[in-house]
C-alpha positions as CSV (number, residue, x, y, z in Angstrom):
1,X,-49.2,44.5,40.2
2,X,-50.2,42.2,36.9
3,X,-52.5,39.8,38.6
4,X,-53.8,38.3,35.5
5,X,-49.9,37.6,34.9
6,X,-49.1,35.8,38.5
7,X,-52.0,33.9,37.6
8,X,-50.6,32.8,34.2
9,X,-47.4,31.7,36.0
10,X,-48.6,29.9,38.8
11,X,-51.1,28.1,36.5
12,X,-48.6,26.9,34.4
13,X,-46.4,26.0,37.4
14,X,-49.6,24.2,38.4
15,X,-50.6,22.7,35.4
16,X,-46.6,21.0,35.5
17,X,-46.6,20.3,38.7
18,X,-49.7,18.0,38.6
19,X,-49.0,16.7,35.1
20,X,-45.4,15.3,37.0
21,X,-48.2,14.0,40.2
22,X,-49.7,12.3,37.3
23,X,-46.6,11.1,35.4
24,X,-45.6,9.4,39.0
25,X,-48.7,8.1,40.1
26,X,-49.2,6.3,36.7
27,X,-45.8,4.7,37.2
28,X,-46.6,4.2,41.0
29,X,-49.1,1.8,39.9
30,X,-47.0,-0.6,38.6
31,X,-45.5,-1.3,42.4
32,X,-47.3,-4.4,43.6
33,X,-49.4,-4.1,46.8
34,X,-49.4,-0.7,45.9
35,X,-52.1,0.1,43.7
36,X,-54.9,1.3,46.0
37,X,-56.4,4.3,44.6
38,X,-53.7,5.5,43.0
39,X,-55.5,4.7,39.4
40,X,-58.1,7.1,40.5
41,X,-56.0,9.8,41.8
42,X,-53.2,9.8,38.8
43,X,-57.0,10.2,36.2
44,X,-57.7,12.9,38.4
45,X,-54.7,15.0,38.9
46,X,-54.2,14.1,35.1
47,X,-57.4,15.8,34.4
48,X,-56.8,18.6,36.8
49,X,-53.3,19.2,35.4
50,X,-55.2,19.7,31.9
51,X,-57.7,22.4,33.5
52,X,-54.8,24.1,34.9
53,X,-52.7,24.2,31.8
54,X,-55.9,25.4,29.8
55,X,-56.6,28.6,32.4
56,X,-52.7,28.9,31.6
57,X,-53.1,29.4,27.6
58,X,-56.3,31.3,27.9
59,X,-55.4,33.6,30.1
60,X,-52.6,34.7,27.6
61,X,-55.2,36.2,25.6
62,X,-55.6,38.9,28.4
63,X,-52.2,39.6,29.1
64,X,-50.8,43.0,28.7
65,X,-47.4,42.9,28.8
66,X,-46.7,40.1,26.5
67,X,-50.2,39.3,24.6
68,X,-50.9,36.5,22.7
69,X,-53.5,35.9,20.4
70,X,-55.7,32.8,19.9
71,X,-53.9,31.6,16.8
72,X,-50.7,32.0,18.0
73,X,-51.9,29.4,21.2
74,X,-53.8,27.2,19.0
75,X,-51.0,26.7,15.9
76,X,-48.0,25.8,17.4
77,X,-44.5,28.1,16.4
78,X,-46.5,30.9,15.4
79,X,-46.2,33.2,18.7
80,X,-44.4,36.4,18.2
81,X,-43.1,36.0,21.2
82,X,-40.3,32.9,21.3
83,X,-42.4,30.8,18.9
84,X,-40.4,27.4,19.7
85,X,-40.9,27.4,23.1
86,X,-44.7,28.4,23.0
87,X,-44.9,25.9,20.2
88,X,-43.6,23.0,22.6
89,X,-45.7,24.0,25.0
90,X,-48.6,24.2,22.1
91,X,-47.9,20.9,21.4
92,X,-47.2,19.2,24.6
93,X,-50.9,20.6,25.3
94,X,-51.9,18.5,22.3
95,X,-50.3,15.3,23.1
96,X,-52.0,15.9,26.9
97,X,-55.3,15.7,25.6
98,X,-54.8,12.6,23.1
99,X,-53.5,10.6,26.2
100,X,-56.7,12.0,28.7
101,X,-58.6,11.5,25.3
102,X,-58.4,7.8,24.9
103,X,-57.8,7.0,28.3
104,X,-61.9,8.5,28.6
105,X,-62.4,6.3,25.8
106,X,-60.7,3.1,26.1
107,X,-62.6,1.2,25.7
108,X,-63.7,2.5,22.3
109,X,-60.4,2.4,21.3
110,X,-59.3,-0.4,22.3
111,X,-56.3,-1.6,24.8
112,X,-53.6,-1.4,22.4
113,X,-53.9,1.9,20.9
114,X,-54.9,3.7,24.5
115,X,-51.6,1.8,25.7
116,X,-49.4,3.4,22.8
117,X,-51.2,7.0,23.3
118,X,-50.7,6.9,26.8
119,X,-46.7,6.6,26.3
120,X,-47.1,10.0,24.8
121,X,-47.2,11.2,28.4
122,X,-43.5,10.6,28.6
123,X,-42.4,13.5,25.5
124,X,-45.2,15.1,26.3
125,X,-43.9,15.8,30.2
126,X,-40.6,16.4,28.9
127,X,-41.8,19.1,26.1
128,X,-43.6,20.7,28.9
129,X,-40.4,20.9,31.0
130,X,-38.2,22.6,28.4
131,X,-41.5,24.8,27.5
132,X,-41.5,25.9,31.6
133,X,-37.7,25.5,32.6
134,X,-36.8,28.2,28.9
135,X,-39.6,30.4,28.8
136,X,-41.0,30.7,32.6
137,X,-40.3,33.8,33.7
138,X,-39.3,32.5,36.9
139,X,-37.2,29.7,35.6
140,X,-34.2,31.6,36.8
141,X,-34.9,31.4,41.2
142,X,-33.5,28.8,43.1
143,X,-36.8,27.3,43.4
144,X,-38.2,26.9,40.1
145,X,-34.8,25.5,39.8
146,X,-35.2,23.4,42.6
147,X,-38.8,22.2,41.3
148,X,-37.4,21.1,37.5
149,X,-34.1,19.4,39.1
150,X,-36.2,17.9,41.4
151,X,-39.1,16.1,39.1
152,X,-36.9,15.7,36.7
153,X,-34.6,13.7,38.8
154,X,-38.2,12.3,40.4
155,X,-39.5,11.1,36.8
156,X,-36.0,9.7,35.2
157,X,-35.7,7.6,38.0
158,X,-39.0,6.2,38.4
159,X,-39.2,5.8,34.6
160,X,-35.9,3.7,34.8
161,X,-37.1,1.8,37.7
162,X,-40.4,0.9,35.4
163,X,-38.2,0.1,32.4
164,X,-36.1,-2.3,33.7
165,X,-39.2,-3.8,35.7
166,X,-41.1,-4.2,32.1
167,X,-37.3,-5.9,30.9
168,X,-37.8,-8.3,33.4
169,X,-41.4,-9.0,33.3
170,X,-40.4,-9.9,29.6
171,X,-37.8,-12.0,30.9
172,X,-40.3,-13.9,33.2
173,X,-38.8,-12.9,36.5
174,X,-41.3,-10.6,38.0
175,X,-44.4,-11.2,39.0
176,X,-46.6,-8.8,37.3
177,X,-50.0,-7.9,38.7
């Protein structure tokens, strides 16, 4: 048995998993009366989603079967192995650390940029789905199908819910916390 490889998968099943926690719990926070911690807990599970996905790509390096090497992680569509996938997956990485990047750093930044950053994490989960859903190598059970049906239909839903909530804050008939 290819530990090292089990390992690879269920980090990167991880690493989406937590990334979608955090995708939901970012839009949770814009229920009223529901905020709580959830600020706290979508930074964290954002950040944890980010350590997962790293373990993922590193440990890549290692594996036998299909080995990758560091350039081919780092520079996106240069993987000998299905280099558009790898390379969405190389570059949805990317994107995840801009958004954890300036949300550390808001401040510094400022409001407006960290606010247009932070909407990467919408492509950036998507990319990340197509990276996991085409070139998992467990993509094909009923429960990896299961889990991408399921947060996909989780995240298009809550992201409609939050769209037409921002239409009608613009239209002045929300009340917007």
């Amino acid at each position: 048995m290819n530990w090292i490889w089990i390992i690879i998968r269920v980090t990167g099943l991880a690493g989406y998993f937590l990334l979608t926690l955090s995708l939901l719990a970012g839009i949770y926070r814009h229920i009223p009366r529901k905020k709580g911690n959830i600020l706290a807990f979508h930074q964290i599970i954002g950040q944890v989603a980010l350590l997962f996905i790293g373990v993922h790509a590193c440990l890549l390096l290692y594996d036998t079967y299909q080995p990758y090497t560091l350039k081919s992680i780092l520079i996106p569509f240069t993987s000998a192995n299905d280099p558009i996938l790898t390379g969405i997956g190389t570059i949805a990485t990317y994107l995840l650390i801009i958004v954890i990047f300036t949300s550390d750093f808001m401040k510094a930044f400022g409001r407006s940029l960290w606010k247009k950053t932070h909407y990467l994490v919408f492509p950036l989960w998507v990319l990340s789905a197509i990276h996991g859903l085409f070139l998992g190598t467990d993509s094909q059970t009923i429960w990896a199908e299961v889990l991408y049906v399921s947060t996909t239909l989780m995240v298009v839903l809550s992201t409609l819910y939050l769209v037409i909530k921002m239409n009608n804050k613009k239209q002045g008939n929300v009340r917007v916390n």
